[in-house]
Every structure is written in structure tokens, then in C-alpha cells.
C-alpha positions in Angstrom: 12.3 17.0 -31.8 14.9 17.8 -29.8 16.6 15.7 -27.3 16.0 18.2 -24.2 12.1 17.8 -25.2 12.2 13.7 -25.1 13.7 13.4 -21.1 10.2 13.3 -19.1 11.4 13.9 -15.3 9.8 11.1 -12.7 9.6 13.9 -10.0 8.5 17.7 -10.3 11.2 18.4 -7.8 14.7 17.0 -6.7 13.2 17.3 -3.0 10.3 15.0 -4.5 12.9 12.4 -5.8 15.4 12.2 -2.9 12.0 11.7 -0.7 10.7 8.7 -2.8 14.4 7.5 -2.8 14.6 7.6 0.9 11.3 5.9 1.4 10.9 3.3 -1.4 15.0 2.4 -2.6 16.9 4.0 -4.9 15.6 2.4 -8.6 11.7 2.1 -8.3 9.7 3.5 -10.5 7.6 1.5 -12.2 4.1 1.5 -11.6 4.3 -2.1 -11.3 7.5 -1.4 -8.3 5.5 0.9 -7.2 2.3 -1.2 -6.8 4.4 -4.0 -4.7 6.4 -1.8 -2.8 2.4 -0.6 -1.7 1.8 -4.1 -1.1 5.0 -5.2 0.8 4.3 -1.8 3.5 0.5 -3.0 4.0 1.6 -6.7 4.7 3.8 -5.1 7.0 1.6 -2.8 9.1 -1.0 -6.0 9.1 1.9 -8.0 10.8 3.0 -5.2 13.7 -1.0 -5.0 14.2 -1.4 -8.9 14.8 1.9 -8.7 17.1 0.4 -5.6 18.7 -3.1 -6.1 18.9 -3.6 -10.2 18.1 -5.9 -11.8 15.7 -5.9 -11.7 11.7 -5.9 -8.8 9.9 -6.7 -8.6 6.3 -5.4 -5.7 3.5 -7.6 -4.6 1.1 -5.7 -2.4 -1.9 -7.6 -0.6 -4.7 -5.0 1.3 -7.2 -8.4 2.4 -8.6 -10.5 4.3 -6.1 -6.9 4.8 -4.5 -7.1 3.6 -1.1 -5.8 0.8 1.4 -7.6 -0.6 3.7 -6.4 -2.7 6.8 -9.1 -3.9 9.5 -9.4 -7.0 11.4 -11.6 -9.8 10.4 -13.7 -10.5 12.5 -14.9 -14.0 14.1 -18.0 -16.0 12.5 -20.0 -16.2 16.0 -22.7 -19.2 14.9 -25.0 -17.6 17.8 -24.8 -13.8 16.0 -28.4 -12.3 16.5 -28.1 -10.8 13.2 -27.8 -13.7 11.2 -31.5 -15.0 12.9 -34.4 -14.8 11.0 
């Protein structure tokens, strides 16, 4: 097989790989980079949100179903109607 045949490009486009070197560092691309770059931006929009908006906030991440989720968890109130029976 011929050499040109063996190079796999990253990108589709150079626009695509001067992007994703602007927003995630020149050098990742890995899944696995990819997956804690993912990680290190979610921590960090949990943070500005408690500075922001107070309380904890909690990231959920599923590479899977691909989505992230960022919410606020909510307080245990002991006197919560819907935990009555």
C-alpha cells in the first residue's frame, strides 16, 4: 500500500484543525485528551456558576449518549411534602 494511502487526516478541513487548535491547545488528539480537556471546561463552567449564582453544582458527562450536563444540586429539605407518605 502506498504511503499517501496510510496518513488518516484528524480534521476533514484545515479550517477544522486550526479551530480545535485554538480551542483545545495545539497537540490533543486523543480521545482520551479529548475526554479531559471535556472534563477540565465542565469543572470550569460549574465553578463561574457557583461564583455567579452560589451553591454546589454538579457535572454529569456521558461520552455515550454524548451529552454534559451541569445543574445544581439541590438541598435535602427533611420537611419536603414529597417525601411524606
Amino acid at each position: 500500500m502506498a504511503i499517501i494511502h496510510q496518513i488518516r487526516r484528524k480534521y476533514d478541513t484545515k479550517a477544522e484543525e486550526i479551530v480545535a487548535e485554538l480551542l483545545y491547545g495545539p497537540g490533543v488528539g486523543t480521545e482520551q485528551e479529548m475526554q479531559t480537556v471535556i472534563k477540565r471546561k465542565a469543572a470550569e463552567i460549574s465553578i463561574a456558576m457557583a461564583i455567579l449564582h452560589g451553591g454546589e453544582w454538579r457535572v454529569q458527562i456521558d461520552h455515550e449518549e454524548p451529552f454534559v450536563h451541569i445543574t445544581r444540586r439541590l438541598k435535602r429539605n427533611r420537611q419536603s411534602t414529597a417525601t411524606r407518605g
